[in-house]
C-alpha positions, 0 to 999 in steps of 0.5 A: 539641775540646779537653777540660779536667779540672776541680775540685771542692770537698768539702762536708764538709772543703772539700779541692779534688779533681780532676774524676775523684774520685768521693769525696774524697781528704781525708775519703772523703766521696762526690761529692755529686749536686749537686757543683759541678764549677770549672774554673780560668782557667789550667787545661791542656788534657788530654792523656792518651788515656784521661783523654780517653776517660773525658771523653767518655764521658758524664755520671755517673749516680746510683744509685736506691738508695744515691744514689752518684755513679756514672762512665759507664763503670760499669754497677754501683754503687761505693756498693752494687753495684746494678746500672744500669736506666734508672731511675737518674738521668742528669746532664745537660750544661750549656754557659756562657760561657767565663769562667763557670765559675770557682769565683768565677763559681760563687759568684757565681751560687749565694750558698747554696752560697758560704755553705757553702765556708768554716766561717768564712764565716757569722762573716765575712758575720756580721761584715760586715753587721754592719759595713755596718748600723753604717756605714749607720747612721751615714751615714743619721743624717749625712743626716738631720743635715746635712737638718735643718740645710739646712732650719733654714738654709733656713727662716732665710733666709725671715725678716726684720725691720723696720728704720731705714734713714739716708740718708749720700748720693747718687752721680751721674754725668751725661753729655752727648754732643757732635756738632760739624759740620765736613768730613770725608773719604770713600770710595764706591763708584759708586751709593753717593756721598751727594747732597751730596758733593764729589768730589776724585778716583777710581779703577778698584779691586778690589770684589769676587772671583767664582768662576766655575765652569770645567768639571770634573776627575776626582780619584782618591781612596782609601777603605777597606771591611771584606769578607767573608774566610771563615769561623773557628771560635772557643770560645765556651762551654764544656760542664761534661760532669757529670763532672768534665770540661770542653770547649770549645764551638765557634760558626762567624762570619764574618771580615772584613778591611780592603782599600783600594780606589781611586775616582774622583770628579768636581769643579768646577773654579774660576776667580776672577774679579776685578770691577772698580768706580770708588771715589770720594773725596770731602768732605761736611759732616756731624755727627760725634761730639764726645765727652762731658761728664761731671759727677759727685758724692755729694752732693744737687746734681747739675749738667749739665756746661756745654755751649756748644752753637750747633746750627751748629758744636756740638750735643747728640746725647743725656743720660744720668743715673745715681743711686744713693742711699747709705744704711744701717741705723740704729743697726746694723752701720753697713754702708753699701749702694747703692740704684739710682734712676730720674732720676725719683724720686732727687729725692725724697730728701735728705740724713739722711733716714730710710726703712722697711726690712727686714733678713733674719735675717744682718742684710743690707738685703733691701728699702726701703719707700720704694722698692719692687723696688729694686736694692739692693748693698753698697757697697764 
């Protein structure tokens, strides 16, 4: 298995040492107990036959009596000289992810121990939170700012005043529909030719195309599947030996590979079948449409267009009418709007008249007593 020398960082003085110092080569210092043993992303695998063997030969210990971090190979204290019993403690291995190891990893999974890393550290978090209230601060009082005003908008919006509505006209628009009776030509299929129809001529013609099953037909086609292709062995941790090396962790998983496989499959097979009808052409008198007439205004006398119509050679088919009065506020901005009417009640105004209104607090037409739930625009 391949085996890593990692790094650890001083307490005291914050030098970065390698995994196998037991005190720091800056200051002297003893490797801590709780030292946090790094490991960087681009760190070399080891080598050297005896950094391997000290790798593999266990966890440190720590000494009962003077708390030294002790190597495995050392049956006495550095620190003291005790000899080892089965008292003192044993660091025990711990296996992560592969990327968990970093000192940034560290940090972020230990925030005390980041607090200690730098002695400018405190100042900077001192500093940034400081930064962050004052931004926050700032923003909350933005968002209170900007919700008193949406509220006084809101609140505005839900006000309304009395006021003089004048009347300065009324638009209309009145159409008739026209049909005229006279001979026209067209085509049926058999079954399908009106009673009172005069045929001139037919034709045996296409109606219709039929897909008829026609047997079946094998057709190969190729597909693709993932199988089995063994067994690999992969890293999928590593294992801080708590003592200042690293190794990889191995997992077995299965492989896969992709191989194109060919099958048959079975389809029908189709033919068209042309279907053959007598199409007939013939003359037949009827109504057709004729157009409209339309009148329009903006005054107070619509009129109906003037329709000669016989109901022999020419009828109405139908009448639409369409009004909107036009009007505006009284003494006020002079902005004119329109008002949509039913053909029932646009008779019930005129010219000049004055109505009952509201305005909201902008000072646009939001309703006429007049006229209640009326459809009300501004006129362009």
């Amino acid at each position: 298995m391949a085996v890593y020398e990692g790094k650890w960082r001083c307490e005291r003085c914050l030098s970065v040492n390698r995994g196998r110092d037991l005190n720091c080569l800056s200051c002297g210092v003893k490797r801590s107990e709780n030292v946090e043993f790094f490991l960087d992303d681009d760190a070399a695998e080891v080598a050297d036959e005896q950094l391997i063997s000290q790798a593999n030969a266990g966890a440190d210990w720590i000494c009962l009596y003077c708390g030294t971090n002790c190597s495995a190979s050392q049956t006495q204290c550095s620190g003291c000289g005790s000899p080892r019993t089965i008292q003192n403690k044993q660091l025990i291995e711990e296996t992560r992810g592969v990327n968990d190891w970093s000192e940034a990893a560290l940090k972020a999974r230990n925030a005390q121990t980041t607090q200690n890393f730098s002695p400018v550290q405190p100042q900077k978090s001192f500093l940034s939170n400081r930064l962050v209230k004052f931004i926050l601060a700032g923003t909350g009082a933005a968002g209170i700012l900007l919700v008193g005003v949406f509220a006084v908008l809101m609140y505005l919006s839900t006000l309304s005043y009395p006021a003089e509505i004048e009347i300065s006209g009324l638009e209309w628009k009145r159409s008739i529909s026209l049909e005229e009776y006279k001979t026209v030509t067209e085509t049926a299929w058999e079954g399908e030719i009106p009673q009172a129809a005069r045929v001139q001529s037919k034709e045996n013609a296409l109606h219709h195309v039929d897909k008829i099953p026609n047997g079946t037909r094998t057709v190969p086609e190729t597909y693709t599947e993932r199988v089995s292709d063994g067994t690999e062995r992969y890293v999928c941790g590593r294992t801080s030996k708590k003592n200042g090396f690293f190794e990889d962790k191995y997992c077995t998983r299965t492989k896969y590979k992709s191989v194109t496989k060919t099958r048959n499959r079975t389809e029908t097979i189709y033919k068209d079948v042309p279907v053959y009808k007598t199409r007939y052409t013939y003359l037949i008198d009827k109504w057709v449409s004729a157009g409209d007439q339309t009148t329009s205004g903006n005054n107070f006398d619509p009129q109906w267009a003037n329709v000669k119509a016989d109901n022999i050679h020419t009828r109405e088919s139908g009448r639409t009418e369409n009004y909107n009065l036009l009007c505006k506020e009284f003494g006020g901005k002079n902005k004119a709007y329109k008002v949509k009417l039913s053909p029932q009640n646009w008779a019930n105004f005129r010219q000049n008249q004055h109505l009952h209104g509201k305005i909201d607090f902008w000072g646009e037409l939001i309703s006429i007593d007049e006229i209640p739930n009326a459809e009300i625009s501004a006129q362009k």
